[in-house]
mmCIF file as Biopython writes it, N, C-alpha, C and O atoms, coordinates in Angstrom:
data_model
#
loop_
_atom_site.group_PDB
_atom_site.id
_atom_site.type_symbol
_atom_site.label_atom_id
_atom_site.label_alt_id
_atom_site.label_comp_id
_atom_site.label_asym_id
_atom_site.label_entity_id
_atom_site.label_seq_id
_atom_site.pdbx_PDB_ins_code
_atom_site.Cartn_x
_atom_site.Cartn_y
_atom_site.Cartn_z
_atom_site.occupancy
_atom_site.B_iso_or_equiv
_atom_site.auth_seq_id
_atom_site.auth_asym_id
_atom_site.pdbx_PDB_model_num
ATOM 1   N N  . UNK A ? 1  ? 167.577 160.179 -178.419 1.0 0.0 1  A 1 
ATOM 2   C CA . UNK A ? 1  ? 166.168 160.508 -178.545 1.0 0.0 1  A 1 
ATOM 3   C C  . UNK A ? 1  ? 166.018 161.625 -179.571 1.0 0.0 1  A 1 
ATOM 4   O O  . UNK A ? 1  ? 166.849 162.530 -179.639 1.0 0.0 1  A 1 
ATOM 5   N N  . UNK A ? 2  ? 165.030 161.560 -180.311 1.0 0.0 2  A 1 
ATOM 6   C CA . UNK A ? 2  ? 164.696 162.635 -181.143 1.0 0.0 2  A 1 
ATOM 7   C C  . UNK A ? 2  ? 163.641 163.266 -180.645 1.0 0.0 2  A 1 
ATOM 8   O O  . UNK A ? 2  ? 162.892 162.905 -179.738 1.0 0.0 2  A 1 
ATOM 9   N N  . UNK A ? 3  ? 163.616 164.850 -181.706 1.0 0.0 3  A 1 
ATOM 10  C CA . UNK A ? 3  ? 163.114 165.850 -181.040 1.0 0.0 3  A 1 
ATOM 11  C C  . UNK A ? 3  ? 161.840 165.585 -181.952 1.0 0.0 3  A 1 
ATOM 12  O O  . UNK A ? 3  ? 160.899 166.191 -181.439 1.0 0.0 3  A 1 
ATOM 13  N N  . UNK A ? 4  ? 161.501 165.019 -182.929 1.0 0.0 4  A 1 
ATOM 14  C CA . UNK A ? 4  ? 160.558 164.591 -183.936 1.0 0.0 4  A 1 
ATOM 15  C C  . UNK A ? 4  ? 159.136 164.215 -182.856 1.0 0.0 4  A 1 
ATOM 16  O O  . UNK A ? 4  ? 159.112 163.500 -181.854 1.0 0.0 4  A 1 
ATOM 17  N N  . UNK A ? 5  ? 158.003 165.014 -183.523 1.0 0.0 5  A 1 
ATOM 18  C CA . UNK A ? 5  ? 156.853 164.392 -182.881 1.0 0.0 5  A 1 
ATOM 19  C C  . UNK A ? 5  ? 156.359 163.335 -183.049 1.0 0.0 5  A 1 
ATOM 20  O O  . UNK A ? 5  ? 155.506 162.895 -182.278 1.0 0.0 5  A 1 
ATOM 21  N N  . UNK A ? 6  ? 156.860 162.581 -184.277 1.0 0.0 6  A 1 
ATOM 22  C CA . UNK A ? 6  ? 156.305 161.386 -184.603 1.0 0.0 6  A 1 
ATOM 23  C C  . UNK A ? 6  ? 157.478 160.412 -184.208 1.0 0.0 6  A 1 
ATOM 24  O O  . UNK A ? 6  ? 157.296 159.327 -184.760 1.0 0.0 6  A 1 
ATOM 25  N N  . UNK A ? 7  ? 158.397 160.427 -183.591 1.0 0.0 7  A 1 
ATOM 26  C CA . UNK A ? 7  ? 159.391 159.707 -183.265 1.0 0.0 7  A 1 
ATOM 27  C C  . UNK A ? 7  ? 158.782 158.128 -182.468 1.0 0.0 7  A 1 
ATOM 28  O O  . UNK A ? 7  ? 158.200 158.097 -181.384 1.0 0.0 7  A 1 
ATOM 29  N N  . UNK A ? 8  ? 159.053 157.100 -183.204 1.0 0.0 8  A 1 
ATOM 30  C CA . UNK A ? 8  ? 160.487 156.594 -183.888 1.0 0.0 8  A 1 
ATOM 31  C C  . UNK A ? 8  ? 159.963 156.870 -185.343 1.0 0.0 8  A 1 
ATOM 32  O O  . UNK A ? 8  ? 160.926 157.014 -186.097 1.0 0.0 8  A 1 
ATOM 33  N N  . UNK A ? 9  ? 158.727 156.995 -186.004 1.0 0.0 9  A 1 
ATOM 34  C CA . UNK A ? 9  ? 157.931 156.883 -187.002 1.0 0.0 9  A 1 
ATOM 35  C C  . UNK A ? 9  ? 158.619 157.948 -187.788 1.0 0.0 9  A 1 
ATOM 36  O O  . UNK A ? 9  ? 159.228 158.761 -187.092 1.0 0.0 9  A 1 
ATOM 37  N N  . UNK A ? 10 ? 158.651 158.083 -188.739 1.0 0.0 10 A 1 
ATOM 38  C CA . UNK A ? 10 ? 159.240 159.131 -190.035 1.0 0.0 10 A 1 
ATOM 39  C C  . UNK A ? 10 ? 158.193 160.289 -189.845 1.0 0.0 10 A 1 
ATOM 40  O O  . UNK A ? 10 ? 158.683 161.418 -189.842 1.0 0.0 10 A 1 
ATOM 41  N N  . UNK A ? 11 ? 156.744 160.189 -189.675 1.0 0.0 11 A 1 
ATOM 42  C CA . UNK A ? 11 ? 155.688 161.120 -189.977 1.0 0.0 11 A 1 
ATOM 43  C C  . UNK A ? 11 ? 154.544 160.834 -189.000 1.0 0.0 11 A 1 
ATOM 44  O O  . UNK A ? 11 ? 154.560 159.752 -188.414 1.0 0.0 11 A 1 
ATOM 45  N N  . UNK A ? 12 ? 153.512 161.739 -188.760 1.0 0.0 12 A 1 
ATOM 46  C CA . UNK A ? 12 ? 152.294 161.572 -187.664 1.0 0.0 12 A 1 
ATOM 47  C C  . UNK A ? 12 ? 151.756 160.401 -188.554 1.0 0.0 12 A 1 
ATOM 48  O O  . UNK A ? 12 ? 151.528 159.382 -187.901 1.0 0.0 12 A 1 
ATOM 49  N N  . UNK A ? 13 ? 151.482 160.308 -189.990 1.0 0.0 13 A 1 
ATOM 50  C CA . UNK A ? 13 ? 150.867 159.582 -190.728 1.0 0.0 13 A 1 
ATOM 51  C C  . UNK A ? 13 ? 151.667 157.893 -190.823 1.0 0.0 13 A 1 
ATOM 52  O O  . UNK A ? 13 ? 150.904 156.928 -190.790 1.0 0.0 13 A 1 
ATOM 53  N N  . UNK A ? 14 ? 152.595 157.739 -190.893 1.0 0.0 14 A 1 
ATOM 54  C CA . UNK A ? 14 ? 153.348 156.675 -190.334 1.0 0.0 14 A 1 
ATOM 55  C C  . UNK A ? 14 ? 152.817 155.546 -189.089 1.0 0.0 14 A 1 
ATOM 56  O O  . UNK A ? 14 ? 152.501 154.360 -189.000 1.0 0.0 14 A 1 
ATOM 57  N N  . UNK A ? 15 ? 152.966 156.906 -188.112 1.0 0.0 15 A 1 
ATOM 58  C CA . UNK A ? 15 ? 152.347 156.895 -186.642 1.0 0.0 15 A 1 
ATOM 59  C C  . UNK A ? 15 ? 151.105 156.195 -186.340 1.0 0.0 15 A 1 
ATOM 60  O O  . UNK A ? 15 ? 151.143 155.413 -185.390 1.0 0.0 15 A 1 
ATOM 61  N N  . UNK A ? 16 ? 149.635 156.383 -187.195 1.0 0.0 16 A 1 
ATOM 62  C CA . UNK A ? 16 ? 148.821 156.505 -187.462 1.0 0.0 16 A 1 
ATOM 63  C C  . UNK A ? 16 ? 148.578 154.895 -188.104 1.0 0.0 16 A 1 
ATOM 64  O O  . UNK A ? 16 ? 147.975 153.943 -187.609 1.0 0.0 16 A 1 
ATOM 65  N N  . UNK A ? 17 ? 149.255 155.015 -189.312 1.0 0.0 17 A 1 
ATOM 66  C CA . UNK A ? 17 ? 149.111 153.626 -189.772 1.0 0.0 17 A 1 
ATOM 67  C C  . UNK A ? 17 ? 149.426 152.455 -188.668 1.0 0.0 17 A 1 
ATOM 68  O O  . UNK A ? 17 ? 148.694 151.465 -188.695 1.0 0.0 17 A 1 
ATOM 69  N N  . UNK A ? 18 ? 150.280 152.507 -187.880 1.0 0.0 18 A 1 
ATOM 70  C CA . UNK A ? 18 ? 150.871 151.498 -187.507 1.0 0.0 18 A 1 
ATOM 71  C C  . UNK A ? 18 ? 149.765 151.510 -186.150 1.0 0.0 18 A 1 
ATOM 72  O O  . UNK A ? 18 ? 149.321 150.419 -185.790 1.0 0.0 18 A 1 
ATOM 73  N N  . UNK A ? 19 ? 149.440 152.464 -185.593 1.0 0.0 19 A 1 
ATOM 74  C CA . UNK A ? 19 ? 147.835 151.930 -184.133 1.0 0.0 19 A 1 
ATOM 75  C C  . UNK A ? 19 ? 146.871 151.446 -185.153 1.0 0.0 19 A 1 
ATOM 76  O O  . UNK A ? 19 ? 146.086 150.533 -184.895 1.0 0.0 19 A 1 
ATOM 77  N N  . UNK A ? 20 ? 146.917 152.074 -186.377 1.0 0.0 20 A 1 
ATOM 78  C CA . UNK A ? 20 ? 145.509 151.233 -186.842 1.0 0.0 20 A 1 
ATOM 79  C C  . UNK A ? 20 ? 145.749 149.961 -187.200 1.0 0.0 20 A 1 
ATOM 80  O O  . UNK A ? 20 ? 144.752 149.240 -187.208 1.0 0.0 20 A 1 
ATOM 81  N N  . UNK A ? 21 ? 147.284 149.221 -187.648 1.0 0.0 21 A 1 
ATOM 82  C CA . UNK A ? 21 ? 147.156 148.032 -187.452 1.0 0.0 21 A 1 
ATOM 83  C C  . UNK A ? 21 ? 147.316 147.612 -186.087 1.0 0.0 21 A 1 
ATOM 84  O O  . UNK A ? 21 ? 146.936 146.442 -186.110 1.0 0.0 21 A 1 
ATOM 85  N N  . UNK A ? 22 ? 147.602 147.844 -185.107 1.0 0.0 22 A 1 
ATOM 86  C CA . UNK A ? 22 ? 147.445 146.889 -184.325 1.0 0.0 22 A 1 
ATOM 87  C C  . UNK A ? 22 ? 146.358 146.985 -183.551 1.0 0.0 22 A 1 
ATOM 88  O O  . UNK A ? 22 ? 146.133 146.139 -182.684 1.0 0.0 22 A 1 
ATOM 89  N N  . UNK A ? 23 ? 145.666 147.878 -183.738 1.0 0.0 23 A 1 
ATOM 90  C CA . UNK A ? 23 ? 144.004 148.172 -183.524 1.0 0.0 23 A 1 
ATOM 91  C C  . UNK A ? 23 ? 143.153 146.762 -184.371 1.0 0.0 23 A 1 
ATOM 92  O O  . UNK A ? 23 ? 142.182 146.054 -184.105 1.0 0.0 23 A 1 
ATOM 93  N N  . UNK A ? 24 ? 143.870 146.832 -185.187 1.0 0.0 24 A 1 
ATOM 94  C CA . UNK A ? 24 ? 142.783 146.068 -186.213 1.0 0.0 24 A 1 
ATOM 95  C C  . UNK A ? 24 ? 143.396 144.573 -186.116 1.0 0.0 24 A 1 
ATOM 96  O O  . UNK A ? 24 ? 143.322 143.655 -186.933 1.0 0.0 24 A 1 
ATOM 97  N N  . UNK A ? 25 ? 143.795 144.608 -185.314 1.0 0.0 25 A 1 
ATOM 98  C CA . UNK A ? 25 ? 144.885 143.082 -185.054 1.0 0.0 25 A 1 
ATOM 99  C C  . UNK A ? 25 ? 145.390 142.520 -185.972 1.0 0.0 25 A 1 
ATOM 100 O O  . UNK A ? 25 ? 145.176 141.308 -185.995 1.0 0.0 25 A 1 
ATOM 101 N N  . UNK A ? 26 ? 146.359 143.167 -187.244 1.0 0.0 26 A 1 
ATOM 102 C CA . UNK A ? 26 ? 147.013 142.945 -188.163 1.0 0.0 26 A 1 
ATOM 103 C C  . UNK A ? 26 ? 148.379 142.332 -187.416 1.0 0.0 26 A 1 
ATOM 104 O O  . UNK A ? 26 ? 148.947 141.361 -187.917 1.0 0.0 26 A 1 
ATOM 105 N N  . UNK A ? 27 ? 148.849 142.926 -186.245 1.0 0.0 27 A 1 
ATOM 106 C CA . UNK A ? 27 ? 149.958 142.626 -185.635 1.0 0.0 27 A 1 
ATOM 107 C C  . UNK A ? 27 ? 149.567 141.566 -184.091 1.0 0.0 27 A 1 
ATOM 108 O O  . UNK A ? 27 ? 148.553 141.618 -183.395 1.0 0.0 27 A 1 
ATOM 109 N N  . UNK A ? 28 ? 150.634 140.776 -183.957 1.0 0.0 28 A 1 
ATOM 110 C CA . UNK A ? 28 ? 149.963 139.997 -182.750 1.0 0.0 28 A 1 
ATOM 111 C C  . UNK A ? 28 ? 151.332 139.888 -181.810 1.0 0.0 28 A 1 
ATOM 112 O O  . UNK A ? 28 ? 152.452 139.972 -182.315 1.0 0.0 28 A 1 
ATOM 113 N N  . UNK A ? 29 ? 151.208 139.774 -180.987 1.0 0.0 29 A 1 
ATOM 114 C CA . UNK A ? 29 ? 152.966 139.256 -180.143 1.0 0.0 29 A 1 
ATOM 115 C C  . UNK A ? 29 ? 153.120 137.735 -179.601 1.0 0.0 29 A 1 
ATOM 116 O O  . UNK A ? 29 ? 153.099 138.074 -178.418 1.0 0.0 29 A 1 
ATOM 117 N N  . UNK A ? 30 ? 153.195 136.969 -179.565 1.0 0.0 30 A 1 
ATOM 118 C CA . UNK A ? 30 ? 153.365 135.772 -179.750 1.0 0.0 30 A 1 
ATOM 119 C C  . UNK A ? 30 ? 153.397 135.139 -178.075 1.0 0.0 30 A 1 
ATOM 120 O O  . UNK A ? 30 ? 153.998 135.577 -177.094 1.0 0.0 30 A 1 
ATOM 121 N N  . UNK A ? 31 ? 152.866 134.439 -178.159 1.0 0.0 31 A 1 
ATOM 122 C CA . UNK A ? 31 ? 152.596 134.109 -176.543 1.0 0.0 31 A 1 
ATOM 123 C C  . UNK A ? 31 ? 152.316 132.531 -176.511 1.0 0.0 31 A 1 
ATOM 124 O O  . UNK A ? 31 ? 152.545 131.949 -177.571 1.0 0.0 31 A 1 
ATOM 125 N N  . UNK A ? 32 ? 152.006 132.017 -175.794 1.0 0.0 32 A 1 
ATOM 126 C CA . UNK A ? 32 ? 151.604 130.355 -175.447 1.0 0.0 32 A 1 
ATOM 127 C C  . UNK A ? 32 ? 149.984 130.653 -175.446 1.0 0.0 32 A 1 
ATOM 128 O O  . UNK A ? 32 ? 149.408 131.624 -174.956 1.0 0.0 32 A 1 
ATOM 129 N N  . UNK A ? 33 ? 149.570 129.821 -175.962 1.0 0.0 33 A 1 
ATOM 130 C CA . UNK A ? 33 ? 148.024 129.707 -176.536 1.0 0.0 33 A 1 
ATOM 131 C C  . UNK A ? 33 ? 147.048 129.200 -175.199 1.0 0.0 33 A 1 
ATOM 132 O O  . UNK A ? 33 ? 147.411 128.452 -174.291 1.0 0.0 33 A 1 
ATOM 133 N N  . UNK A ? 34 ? 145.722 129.835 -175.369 1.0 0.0 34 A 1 
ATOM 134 C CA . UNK A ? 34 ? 145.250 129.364 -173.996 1.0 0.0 34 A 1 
ATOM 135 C C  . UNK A ? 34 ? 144.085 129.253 -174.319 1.0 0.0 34 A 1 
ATOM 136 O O  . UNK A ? 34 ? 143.139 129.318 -173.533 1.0 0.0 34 A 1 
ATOM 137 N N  . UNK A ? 35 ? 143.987 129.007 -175.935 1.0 0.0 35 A 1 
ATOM 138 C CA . UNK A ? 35 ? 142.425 128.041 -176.106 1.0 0.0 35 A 1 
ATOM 139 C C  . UNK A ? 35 ? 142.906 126.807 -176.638 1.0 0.0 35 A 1 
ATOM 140 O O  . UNK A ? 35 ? 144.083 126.985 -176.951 1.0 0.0 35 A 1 
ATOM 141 N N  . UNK A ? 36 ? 142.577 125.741 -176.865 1.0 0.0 36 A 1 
ATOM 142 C CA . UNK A ? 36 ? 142.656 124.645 -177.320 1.0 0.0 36 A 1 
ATOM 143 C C  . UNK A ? 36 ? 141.696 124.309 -178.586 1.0 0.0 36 A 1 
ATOM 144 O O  . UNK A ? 36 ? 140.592 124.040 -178.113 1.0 0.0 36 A 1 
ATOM 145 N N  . UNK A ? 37 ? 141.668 124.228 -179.786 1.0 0.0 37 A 1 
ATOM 146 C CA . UNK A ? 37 ? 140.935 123.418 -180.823 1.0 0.0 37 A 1 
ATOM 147 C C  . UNK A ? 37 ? 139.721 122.848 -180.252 1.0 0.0 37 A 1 
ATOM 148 O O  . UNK A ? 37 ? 139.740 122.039 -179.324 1.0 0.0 37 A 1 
ATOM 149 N N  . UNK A ? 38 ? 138.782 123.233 -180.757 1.0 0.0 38 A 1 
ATOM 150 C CA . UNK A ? 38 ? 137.505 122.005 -180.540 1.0 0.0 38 A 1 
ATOM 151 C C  . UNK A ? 38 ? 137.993 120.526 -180.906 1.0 0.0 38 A 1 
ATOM 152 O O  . UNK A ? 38 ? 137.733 119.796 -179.949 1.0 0.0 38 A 1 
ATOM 153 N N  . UNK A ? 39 ? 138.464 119.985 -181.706 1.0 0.0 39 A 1 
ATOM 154 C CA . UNK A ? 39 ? 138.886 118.767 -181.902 1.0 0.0 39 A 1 
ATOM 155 C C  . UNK A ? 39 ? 139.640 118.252 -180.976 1.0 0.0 39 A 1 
ATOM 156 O O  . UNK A ? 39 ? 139.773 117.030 -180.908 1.0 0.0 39 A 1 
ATOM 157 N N  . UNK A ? 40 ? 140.278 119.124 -180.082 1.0 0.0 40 A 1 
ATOM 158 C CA . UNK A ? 40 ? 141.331 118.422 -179.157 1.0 0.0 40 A 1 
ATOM 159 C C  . UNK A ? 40 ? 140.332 117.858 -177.693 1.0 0.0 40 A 1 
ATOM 160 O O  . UNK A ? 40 ? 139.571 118.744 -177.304 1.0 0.0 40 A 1 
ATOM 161 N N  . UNK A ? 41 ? 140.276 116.857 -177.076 1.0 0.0 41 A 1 
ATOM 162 C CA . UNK A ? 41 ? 139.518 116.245 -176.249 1.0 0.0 41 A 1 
ATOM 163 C C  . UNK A ? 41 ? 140.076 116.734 -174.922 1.0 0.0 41 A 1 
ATOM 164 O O  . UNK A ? 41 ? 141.247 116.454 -174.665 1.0 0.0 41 A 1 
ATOM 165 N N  . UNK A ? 42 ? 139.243 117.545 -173.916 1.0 0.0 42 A 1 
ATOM 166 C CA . UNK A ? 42 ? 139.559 117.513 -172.288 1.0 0.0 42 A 1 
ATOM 167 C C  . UNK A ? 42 ? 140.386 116.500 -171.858 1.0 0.0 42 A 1 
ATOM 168 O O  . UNK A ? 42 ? 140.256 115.363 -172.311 1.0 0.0 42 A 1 
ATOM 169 N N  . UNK A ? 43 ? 141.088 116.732 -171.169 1.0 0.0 43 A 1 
ATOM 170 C CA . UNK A ? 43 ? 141.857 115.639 -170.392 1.0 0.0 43 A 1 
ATOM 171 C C  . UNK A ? 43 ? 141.838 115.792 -168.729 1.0 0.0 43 A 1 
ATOM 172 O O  . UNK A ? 43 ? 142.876 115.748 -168.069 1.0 0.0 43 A 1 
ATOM 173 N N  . UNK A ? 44 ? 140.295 116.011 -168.048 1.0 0.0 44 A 1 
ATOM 174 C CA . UNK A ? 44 ? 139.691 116.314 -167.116 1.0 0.0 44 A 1 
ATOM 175 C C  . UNK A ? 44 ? 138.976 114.962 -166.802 1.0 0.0 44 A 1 
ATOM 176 O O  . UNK A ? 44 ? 138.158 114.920 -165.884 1.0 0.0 44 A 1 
ATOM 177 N N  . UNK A ? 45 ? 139.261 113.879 -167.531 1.0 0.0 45 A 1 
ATOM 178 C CA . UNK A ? 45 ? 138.514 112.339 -167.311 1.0 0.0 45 A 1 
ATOM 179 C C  . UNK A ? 45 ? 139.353 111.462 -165.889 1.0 0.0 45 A 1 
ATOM 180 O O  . UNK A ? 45 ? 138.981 110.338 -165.551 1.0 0.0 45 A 1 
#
């Protein structure tokens, strides 16, 4: 562990950049999808 306040980040400004992307949903984590396409048809028949 480091004694760095911005740790793992090099700088607070580092730090900073990287919540504002994933604030801004530049970054995503990958998961199984749980909308379906409008084109794709219910299968509730």
């Amino acid at each position: 562990m480091s004694d760095r306040e911005s740790f793992p980040f090099c700088s607070p400004r580092c730090k900073a950049v990287d919540l504002n992307r994933w604030l801004k949903g530049s970054y995503v984590l990958p998961g199984p999808e749980t909308d379906r396409p409008p084109s794709e048809p219910d299968d509730e028949s």
